[in-house]
VEXSE-758626 format. One line per 10 residues: number of its first residue (from 0); their letters; for each residue z, y, x of N, C-alpha, C. Coordinates in steps of 0.05 Angstrom, whole numbers, m for minus. Layout:
BEGIN
NUM) A) Z Y X Z Y X Z Y X | ... $
END
This chain:
BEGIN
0) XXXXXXXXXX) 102 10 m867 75 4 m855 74 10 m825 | 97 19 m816 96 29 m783 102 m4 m767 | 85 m10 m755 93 m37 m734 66 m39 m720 | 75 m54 m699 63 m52 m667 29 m67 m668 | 24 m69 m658 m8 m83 m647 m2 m110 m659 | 23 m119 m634 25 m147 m636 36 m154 m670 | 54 m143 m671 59 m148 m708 36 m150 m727 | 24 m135 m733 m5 m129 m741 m29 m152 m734 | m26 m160 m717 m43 m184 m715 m27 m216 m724 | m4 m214 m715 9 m247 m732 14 m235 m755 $
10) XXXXXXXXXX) 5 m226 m769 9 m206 m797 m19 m224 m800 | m41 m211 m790 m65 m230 m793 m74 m249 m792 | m60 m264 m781 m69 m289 m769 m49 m309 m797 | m22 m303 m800 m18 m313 m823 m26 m315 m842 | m34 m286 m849 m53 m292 m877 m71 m300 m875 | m93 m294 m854 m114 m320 m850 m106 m342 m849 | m87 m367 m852 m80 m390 m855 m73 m387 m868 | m62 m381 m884 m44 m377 m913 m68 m379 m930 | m86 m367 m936 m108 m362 m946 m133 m387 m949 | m128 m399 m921 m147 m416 m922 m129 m447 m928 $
20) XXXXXXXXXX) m108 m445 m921 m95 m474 m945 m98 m464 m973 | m92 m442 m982 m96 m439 m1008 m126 m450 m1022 | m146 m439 m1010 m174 m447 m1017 m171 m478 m1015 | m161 m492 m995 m166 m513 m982 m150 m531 m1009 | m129 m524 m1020 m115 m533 m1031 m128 m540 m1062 | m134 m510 m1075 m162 m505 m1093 m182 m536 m1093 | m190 m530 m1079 m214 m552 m1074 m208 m574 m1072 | m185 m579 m1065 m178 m614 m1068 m172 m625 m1096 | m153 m602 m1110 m152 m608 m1143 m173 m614 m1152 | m189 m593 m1151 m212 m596 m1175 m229 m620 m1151 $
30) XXXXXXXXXX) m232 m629 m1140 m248 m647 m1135 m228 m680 m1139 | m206 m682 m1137 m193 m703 m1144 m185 m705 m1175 | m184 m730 m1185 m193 m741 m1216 m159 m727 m1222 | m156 m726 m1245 m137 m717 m1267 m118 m741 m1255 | m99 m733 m1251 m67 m755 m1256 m69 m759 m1235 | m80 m752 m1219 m75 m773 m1181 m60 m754 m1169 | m33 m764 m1166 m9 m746 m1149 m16 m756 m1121 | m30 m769 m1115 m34 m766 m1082 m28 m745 m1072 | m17 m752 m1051 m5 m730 m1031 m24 m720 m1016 | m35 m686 m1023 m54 m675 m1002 m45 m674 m968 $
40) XXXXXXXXXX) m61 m683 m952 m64 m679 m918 m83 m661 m907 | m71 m654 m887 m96 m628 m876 m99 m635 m840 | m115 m642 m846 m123 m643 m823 m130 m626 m800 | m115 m624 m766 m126 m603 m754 m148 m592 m753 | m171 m601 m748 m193 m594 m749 m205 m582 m774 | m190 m579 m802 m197 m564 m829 m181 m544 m829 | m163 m531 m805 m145 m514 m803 m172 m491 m783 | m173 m467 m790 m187 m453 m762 m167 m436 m751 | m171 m442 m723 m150 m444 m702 m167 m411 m680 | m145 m400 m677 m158 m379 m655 m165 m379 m629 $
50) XXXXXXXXXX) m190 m367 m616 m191 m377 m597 m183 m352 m579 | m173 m336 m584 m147 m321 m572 m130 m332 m563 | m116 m346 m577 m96 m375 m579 m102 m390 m566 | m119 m402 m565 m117 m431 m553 m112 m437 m528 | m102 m453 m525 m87 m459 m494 m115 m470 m480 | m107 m458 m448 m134 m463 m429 m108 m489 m411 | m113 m517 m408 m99 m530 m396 m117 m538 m377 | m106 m562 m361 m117 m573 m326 m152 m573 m333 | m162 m569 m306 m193 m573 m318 m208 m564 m333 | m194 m537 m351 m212 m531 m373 m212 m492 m357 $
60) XXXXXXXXXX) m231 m480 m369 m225 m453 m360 m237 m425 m381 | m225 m410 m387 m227 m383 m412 m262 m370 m402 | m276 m363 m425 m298 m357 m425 m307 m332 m444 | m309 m319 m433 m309 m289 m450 m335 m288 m476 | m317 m287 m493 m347 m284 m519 m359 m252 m514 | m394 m250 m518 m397 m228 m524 m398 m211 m542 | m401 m187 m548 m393 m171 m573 m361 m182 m589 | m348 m195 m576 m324 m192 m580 m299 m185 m565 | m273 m181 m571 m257 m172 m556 m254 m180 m529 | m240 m157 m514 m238 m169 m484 m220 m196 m487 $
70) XXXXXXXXXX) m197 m203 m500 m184 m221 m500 m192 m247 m509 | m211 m244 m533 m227 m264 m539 m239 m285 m524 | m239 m312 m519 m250 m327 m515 m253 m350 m517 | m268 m374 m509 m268 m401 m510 m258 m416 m487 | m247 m435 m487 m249 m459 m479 m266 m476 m467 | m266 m481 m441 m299 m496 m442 m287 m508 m410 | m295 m532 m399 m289 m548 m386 m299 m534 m352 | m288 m540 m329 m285 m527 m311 m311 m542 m298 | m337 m530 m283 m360 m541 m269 m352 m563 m252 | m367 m581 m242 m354 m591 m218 m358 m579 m197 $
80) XXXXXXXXXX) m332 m582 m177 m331 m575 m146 m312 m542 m157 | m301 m549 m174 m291 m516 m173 m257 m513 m176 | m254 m533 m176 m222 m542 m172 m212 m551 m145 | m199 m530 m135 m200 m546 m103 m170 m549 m101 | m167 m572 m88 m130 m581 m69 m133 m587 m45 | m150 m565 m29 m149 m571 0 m130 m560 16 | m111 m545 9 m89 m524 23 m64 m561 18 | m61 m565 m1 m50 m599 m18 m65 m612 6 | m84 m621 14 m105 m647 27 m97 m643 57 | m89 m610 75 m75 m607 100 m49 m610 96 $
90) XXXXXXXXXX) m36 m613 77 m1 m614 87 m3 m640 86 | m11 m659 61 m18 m692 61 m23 m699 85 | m39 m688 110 m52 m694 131 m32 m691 149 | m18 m672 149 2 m666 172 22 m688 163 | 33 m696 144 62 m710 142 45 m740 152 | 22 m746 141 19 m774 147 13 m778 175 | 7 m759 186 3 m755 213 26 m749 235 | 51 m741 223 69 m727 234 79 m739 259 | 77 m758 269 83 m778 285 66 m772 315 | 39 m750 305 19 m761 329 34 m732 353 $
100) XXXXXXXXXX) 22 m727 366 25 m709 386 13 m676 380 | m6 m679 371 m9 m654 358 6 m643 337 | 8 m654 322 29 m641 295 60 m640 312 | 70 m650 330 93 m650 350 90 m626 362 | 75 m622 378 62 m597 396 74 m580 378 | 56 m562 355 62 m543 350 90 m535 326 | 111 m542 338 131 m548 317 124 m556 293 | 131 m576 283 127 m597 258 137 m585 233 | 159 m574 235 167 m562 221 160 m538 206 | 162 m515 229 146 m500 219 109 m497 205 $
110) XXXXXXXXXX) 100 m519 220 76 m527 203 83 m537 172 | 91 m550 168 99 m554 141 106 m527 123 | 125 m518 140 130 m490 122 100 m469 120 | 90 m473 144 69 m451 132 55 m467 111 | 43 m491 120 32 m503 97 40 m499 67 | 59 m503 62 67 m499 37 75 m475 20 | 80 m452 46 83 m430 37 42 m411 31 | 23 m431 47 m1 m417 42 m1 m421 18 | m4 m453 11 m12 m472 m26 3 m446 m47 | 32 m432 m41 41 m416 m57 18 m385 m60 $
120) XXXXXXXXXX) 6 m381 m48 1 m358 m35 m31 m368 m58 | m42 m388 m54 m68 m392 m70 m61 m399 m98 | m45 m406 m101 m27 m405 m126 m14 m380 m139 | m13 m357 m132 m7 m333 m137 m29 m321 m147 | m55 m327 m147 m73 m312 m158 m87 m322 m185 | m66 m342 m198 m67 m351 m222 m59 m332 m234 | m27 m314 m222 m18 m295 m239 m36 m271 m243 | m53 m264 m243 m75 m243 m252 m105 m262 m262 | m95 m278 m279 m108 m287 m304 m96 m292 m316 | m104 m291 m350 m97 m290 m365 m87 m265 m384 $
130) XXXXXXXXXX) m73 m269 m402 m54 m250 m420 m38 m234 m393 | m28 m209 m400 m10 m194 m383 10 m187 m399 | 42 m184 m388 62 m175 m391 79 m168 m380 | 101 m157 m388 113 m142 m358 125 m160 m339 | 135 m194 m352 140 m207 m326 120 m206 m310 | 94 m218 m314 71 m225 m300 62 m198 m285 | 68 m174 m288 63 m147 m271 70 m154 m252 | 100 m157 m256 116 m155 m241 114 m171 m213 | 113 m204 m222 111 m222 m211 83 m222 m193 | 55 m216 m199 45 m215 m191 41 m201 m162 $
140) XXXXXXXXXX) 62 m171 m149 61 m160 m134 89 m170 m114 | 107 m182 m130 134 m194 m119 121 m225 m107 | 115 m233 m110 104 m262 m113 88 m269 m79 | 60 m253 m87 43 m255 m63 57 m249 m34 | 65 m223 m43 82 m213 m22 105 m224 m8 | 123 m242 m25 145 m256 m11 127 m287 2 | 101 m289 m8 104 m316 m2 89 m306 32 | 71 m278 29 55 m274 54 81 m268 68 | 101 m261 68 126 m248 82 132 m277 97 | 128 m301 81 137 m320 95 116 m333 116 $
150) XXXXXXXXXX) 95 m332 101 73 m345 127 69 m327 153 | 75 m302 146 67 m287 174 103 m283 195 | 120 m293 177 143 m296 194 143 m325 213 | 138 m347 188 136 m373 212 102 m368 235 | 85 m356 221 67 m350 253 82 m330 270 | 97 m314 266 113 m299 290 135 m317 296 | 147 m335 288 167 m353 296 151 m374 310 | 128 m391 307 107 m396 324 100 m389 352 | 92 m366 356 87 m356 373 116 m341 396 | 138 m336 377 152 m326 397 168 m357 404 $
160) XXXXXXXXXX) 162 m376 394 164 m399 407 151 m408 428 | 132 m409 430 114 m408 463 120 m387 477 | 125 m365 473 124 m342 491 164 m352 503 | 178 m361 492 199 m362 501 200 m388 523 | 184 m413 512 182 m436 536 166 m431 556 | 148 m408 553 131 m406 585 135 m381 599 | 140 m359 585 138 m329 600 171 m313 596 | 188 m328 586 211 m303 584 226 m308 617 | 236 m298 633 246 m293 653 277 m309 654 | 284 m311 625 310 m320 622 317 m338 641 $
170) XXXXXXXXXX) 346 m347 653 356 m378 662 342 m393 640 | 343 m416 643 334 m445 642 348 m456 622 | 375 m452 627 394 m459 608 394 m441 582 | 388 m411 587 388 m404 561 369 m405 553 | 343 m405 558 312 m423 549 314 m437 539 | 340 m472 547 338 m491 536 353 m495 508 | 372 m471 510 386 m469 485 378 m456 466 | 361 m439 469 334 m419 448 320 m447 438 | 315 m458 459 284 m480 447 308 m507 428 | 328 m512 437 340 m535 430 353 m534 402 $
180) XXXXXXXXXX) 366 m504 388 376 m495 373 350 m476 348 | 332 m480 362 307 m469 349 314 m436 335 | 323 m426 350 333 m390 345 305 m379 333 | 281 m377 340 264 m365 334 261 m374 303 | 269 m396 283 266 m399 265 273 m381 248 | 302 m374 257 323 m351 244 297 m335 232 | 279 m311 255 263 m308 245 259 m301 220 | 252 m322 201 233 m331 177 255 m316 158 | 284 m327 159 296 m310 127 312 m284 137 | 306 m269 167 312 m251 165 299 m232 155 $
190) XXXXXXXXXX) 265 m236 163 244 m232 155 242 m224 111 | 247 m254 106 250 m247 85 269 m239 72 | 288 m234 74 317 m211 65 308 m189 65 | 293 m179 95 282 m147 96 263 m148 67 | 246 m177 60 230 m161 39 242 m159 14 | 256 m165 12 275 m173 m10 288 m140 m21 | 299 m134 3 302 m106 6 289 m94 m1 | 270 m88 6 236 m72 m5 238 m72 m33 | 235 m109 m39 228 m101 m80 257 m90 m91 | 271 m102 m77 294 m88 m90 298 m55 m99 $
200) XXXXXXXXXX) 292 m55 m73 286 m13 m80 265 m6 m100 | 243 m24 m98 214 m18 m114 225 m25 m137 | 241 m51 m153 243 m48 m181 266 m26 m189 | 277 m27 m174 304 m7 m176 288 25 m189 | 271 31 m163 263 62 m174 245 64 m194 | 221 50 m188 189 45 m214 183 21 m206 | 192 1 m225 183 m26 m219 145 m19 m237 | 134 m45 m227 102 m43 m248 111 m52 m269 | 97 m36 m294 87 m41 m320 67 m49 m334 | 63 m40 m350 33 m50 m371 36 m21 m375 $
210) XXXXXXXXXX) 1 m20 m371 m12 4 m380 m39 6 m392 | m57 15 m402 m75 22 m412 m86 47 m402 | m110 26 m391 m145 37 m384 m155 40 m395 | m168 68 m413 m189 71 m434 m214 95 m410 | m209 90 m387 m238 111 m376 m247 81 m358 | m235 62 m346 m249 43 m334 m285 37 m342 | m281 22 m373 m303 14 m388 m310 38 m408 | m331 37 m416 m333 65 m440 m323 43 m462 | m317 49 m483 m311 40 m504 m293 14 m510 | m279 16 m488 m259 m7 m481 m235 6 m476 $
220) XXXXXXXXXX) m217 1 m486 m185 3 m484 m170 m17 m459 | m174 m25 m432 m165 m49 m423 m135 m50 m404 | m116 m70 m413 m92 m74 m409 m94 m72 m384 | m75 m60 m356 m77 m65 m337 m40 m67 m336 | m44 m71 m302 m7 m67 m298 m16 m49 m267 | 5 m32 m277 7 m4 m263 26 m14 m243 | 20 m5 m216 45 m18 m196 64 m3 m191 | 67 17 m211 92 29 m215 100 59 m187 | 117 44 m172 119 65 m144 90 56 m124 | 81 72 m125 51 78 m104 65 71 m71 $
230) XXXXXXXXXX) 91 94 m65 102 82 m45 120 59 m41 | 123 46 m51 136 27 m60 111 6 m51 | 97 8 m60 70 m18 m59 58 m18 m33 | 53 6 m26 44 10 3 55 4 25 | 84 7 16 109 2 38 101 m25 48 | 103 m42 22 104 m68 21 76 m83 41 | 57 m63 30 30 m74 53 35 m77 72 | 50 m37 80 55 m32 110 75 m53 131 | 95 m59 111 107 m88 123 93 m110 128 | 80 m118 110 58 m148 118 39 m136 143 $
240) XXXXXXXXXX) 31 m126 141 12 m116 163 33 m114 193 | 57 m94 193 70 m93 216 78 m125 222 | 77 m149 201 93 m166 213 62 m188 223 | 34 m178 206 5 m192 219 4 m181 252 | 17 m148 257 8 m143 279 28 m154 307 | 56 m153 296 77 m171 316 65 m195 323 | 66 m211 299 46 m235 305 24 m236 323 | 10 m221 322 m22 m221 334 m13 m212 362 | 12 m192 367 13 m188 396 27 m218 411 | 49 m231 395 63 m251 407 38 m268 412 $
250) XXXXXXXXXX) 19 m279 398 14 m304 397 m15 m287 424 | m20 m262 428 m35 m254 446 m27 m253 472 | m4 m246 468 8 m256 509 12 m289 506 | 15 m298 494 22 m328 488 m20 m341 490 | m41 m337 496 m65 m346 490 m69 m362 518 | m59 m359 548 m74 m367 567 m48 m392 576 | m19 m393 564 m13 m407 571 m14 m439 572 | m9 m451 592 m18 m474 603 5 m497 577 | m18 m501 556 m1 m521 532 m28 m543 526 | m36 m559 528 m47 m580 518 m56 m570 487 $
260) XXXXXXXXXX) m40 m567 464 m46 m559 445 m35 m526 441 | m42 m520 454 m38 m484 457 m49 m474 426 | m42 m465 411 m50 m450 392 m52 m425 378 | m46 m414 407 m42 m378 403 m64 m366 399 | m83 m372 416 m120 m368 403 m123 m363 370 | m111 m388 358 m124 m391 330 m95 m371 313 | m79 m375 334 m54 m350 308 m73 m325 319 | m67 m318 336 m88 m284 348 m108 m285 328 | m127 m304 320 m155 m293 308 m139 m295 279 | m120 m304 267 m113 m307 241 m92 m283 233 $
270) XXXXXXXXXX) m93 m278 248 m82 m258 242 m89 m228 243 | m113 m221 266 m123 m205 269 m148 m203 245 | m158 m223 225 m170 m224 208 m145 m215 179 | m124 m226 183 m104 m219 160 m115 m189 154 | m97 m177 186 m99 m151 186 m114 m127 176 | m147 m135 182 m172 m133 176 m175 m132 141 | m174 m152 133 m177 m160 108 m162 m139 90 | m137 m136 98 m111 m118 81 m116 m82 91 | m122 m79 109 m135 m55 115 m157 m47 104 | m168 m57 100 m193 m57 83 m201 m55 62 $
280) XXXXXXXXXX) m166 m65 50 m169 m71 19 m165 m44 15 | m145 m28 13 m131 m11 17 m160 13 5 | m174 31 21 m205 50 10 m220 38 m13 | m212 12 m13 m240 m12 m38 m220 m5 m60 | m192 m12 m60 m168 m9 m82 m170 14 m98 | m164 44 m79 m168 62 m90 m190 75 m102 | m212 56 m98 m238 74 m104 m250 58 m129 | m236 37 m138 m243 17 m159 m219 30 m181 | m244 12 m209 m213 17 m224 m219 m10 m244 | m203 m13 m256 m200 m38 m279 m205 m61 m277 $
290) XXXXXXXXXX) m221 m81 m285 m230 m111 m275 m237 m116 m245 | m248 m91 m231 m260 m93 m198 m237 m95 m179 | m215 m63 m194 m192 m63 m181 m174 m90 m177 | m172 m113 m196 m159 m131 m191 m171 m157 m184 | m199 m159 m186 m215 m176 m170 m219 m166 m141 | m205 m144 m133 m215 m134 m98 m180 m138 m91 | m161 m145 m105 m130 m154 m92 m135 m185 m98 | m144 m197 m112 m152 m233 m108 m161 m238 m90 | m186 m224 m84 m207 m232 m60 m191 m233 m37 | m173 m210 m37 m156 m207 m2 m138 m227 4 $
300) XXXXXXXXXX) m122 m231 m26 m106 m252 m23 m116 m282 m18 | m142 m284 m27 m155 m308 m26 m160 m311 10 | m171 m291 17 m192 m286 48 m170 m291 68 | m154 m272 66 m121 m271 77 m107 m293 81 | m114 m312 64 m96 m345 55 m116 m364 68 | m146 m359 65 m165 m378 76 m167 m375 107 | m163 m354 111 m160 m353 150 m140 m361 160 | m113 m352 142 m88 m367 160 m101 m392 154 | m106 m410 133 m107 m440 136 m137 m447 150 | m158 m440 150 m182 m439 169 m175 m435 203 $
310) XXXXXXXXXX) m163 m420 204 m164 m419 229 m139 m426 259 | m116 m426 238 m93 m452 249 m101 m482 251 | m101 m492 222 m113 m519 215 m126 m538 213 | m154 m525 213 m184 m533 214 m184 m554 235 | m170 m532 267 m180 m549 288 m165 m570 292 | m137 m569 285 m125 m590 285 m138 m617 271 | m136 m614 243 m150 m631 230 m176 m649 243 | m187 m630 248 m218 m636 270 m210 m651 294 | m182 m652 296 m173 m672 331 m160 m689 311 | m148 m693 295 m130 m716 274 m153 m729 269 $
320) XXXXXXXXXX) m176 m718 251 m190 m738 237 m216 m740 255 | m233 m723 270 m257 m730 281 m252 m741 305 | m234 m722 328 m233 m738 348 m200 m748 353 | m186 m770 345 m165 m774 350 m156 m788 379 | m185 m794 404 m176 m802 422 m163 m772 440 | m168 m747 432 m147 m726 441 m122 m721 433 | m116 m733 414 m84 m735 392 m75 m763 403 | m73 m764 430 m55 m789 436 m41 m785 467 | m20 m799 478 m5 m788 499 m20 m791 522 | m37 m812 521 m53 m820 544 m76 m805 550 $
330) XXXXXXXXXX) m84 m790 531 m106 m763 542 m92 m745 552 | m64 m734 542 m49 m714 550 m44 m722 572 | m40 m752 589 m27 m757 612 m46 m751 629 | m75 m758 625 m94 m750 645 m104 m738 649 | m99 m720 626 m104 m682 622 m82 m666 645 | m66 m675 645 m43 m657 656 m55 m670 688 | m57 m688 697 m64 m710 732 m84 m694 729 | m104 m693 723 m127 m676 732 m124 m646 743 | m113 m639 718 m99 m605 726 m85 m612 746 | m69 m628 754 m40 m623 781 m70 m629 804 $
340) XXXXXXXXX) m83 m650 803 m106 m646 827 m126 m632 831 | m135 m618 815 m155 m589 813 m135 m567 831 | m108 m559 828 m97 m541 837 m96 m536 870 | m88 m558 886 m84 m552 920 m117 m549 927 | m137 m559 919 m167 m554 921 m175 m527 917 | m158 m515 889 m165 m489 888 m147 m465 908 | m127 m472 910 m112 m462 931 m128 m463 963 | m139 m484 966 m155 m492 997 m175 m462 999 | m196 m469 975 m220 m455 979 m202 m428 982 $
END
């Protein structure tokens, strides 16, 4: 008689179907005439199906029954406007665009990569819904973190990209060989090796588990995942944050230089909001516990993911699609003639 939760319930759940073909079976005899070997059929819908079980697929989303279990729920179709692919609708924008002068300006490339590395980053907070297990602990803290490891490395590869074409002191030639060989890219997977490092040590010593909350709710038992090493997790902040604040200083000596599409402004405020956001989380984290505690690490990751792409992107988009007579060479040409004749005038006075 000794076996687990999970045993104990497909223990139940069998015999509840076992049970109900039996009845089901019952009732077809005695209602069908003497001698008819027809072959009984059962139809899905004469089967009762759990709604523990049931798969939540595209468009549909889990709905908590009351007075029943936390795990319990329904099925029920997603509102409109609540499915969004707009992080999907800016990279679409940049590649079809990729040709114009702005998406050129600020390395093409690396736009792409942040782009795609944010869509991962809004996509990571799927993993804290649903069922939990020790992959999904796991993944959940490995996940966010390698993908923020990568967006805040290409904005410091960004920015120490302008700071090297306008302000480093270097010869000319080795400027042109930094900019031509694109060195600042390196950057991005040295970046991510160091974090690699990190989880490595973190699953090595106390990776996260599954644990059980019975003081969160009164009279609730609720599954959480324990992040295992405390320093270990923190570390991991403390690195995203040291690599929001590199960033925020590069792309801050990098704000006044003379670029047409200069975009050190919008890395500086995107990053100085990262910062903000993850600092913050940090007193809210510890002072919550159970369903709050993991709806106040979504929110950051959500807030954190909407500024980098709000406040890089937005304006771009806003010169691609509202005003595209500034996304062409011939504004840049008489952008730059104006500036070269404003200058000996200001020199005069």
């Amino acid at each position: 008689m000794a076996m687990s939760e999970e045993s104990y319930n497909i223990y139940k759940a069998v015999y509840t179907v076992a049970h109900s073909l039996h009845e089901m079976s019952l009732q077809q005899v005695q209602t069908q005439p003497f001698g008819n070997e027809k072959e009984m059929a059962f139809f899905p819908w004469q089967i009762p199906q759990s709604v523990c079980s049931e798969r939540c697929g595209p468009g549909f989303r889990k709905v908590a029954l009351e007075g029943k279990a936390v795990c319990c729920c329904v099925v029920t179709p997603c509102p409109d406007n609540e499915i969004s692919n707009e992080t999907a609708v800016v990279l679409g924008l940049f590649v079809k665009y990729r040709d114009t002068p702005i998406v050129k300006a600020n390395n093409r490339t690396l736009s792409y990569t942040l782009l795609i590395t944010l869509t991962i980053c809004f996509l990571c907070t799927f993993l804290f819904i649903g069922c939990l297990n020790t992959t999904t602990c796991i993944l959940q803290q490995i996940a966010y973190g390698g993908a923020f490891t990568v967006a805040l490395a290409t904005v410091l590869a960004k920015a120490i990209t302008v700071v090297i074409a306008f302000k480093v002191t270097f010869p000319s030639r080795v400027v042109r060989w930094l900019i031509i060989t694109k060195a600042p890219n390196f950057i991005i997977p040295i970046c991510t090796v160091m974090y690699l490092v990190l989880c490595a040590i973190w699953l090595g010593s106390s990776p996260p588990f599954l644990d059980q909350d019975a003081h969160a709710e009164h009279g609730h038992v609720i599954i959480v995942c324990n992040k295992g090493s405390d320093f270990a997790f923190h570390g991991v902040l403390g690195y995203l944050c040291s690599l929001a604040l590199g960033s925020y200083t590069m792309a801050f000596l990098s704000r006044n230089l003379p670029d047409t599409f200069n975009e050190a402004k919008f890395l500086s405020f995107s990053m100085l909001v990262f910062f903000c956001v993850w600092v913050t989380f940090l007193p809210v984290y510890h002072s919550t516990k159970g369903k709050v505690m993991v709806a106040m690490e979504v929110f950051s990751i959500l807030a954190s993911t909407a500024a980098l792409l709000g406040f890089i992107f937005v304006p771009k988009c806003y010169i691609i699609l509202i005003r595209p007579d500034k996304n062409s060479l011939h504004h840049i040409r008489n952008k730059s003639h104006s500036s070269r004749n404003k200058t000996p005038s200001s020199k005069i006075k």
